[in-house]
C-alpha positions in Angstrom: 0.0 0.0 0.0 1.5 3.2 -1.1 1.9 6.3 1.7 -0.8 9.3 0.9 1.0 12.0 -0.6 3.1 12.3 -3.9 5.8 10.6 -5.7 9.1 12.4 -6.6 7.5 12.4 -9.9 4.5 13.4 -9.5 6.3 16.3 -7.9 8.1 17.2 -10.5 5.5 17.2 -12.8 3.7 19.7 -10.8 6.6 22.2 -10.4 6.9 21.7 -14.4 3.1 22.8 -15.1 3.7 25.7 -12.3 6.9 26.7 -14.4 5.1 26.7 -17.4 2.9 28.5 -15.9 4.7 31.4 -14.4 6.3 32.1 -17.5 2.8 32.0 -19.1 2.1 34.8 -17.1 5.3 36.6 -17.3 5.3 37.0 -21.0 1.4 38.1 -20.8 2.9 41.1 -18.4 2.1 39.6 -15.5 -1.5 40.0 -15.5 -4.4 38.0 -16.1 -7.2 39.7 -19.1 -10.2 40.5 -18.4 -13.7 41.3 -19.7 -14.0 39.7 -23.5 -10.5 38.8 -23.6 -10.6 36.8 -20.7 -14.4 35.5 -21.9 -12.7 34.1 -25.6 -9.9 32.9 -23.6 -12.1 30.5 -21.6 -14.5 29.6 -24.7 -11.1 28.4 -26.5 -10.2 26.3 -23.6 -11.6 22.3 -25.0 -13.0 21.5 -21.3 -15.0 24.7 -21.7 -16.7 23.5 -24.3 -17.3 20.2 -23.5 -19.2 21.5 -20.6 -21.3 23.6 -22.6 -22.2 20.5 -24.9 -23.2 18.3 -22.2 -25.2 21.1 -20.4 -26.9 22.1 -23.9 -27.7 17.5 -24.3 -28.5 17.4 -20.8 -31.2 20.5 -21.2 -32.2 19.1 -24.7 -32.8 15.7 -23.2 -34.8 16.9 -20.3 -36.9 19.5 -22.4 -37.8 16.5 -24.9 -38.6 14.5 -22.2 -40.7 17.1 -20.1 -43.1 18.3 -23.5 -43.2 14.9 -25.9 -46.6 14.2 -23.4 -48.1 17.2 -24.4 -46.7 17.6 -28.2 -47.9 13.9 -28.5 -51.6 14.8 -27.5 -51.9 17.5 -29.1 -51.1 15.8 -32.4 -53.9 13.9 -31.7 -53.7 11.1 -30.0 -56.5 10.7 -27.3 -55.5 7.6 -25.5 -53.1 8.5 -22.5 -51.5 4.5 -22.4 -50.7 5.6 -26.3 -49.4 8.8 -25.3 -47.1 7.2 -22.7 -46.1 4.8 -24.8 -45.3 6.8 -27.3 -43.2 9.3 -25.1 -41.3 7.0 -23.5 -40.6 5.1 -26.7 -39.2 8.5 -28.1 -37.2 9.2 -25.0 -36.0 5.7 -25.3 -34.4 6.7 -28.7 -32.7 9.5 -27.5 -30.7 7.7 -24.9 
């Protein structure tokens, strides 16, 4: 069983991002943008944006979800077992 903490190289590896870092910051003139700058800076970043996709599925999914009931009757269908069959046969096919 290994002891909690870090390994010499996992160590190192830190002090190498925090290095990278620094100079990073020292070639931007030592300060951080702001406003839109700093906004397009963040929307560039690829974890950013995969955030944004899953949030935008996640919403999609649970709008779909929430309204198919009432889309589905209102295209006509009378019977509510039919209507909850058919909305959680189209939820079924979005998973």
């Amino acid at each position: 069983m290994r002891p909690p903490g870090l390994t010499p190289e996992e160590k190192a590896l830190i002090a190498a991002d925090l290095a990278e870092e620094q100079a990073a910051k020292q070639s931007a003139g030592g300060h951080h943008p702001t406003g839109t700058a700093a906004l397009l800076m963040a929307l560039k970043d690829r974890r950013v944006g995969a955030g944004l996709v899953g949030c935008g599925t996640y919403t999609l999914a649970n709008a779909t979800a929430f309204w198919s009931p009432l889309i589905i009757s209102a295209s006509g269908v009378r019977d509510v077992m039919q209507v909850g069959l058919l909305a959680g046969h189209s939820a079924h096919c979005w998973a």
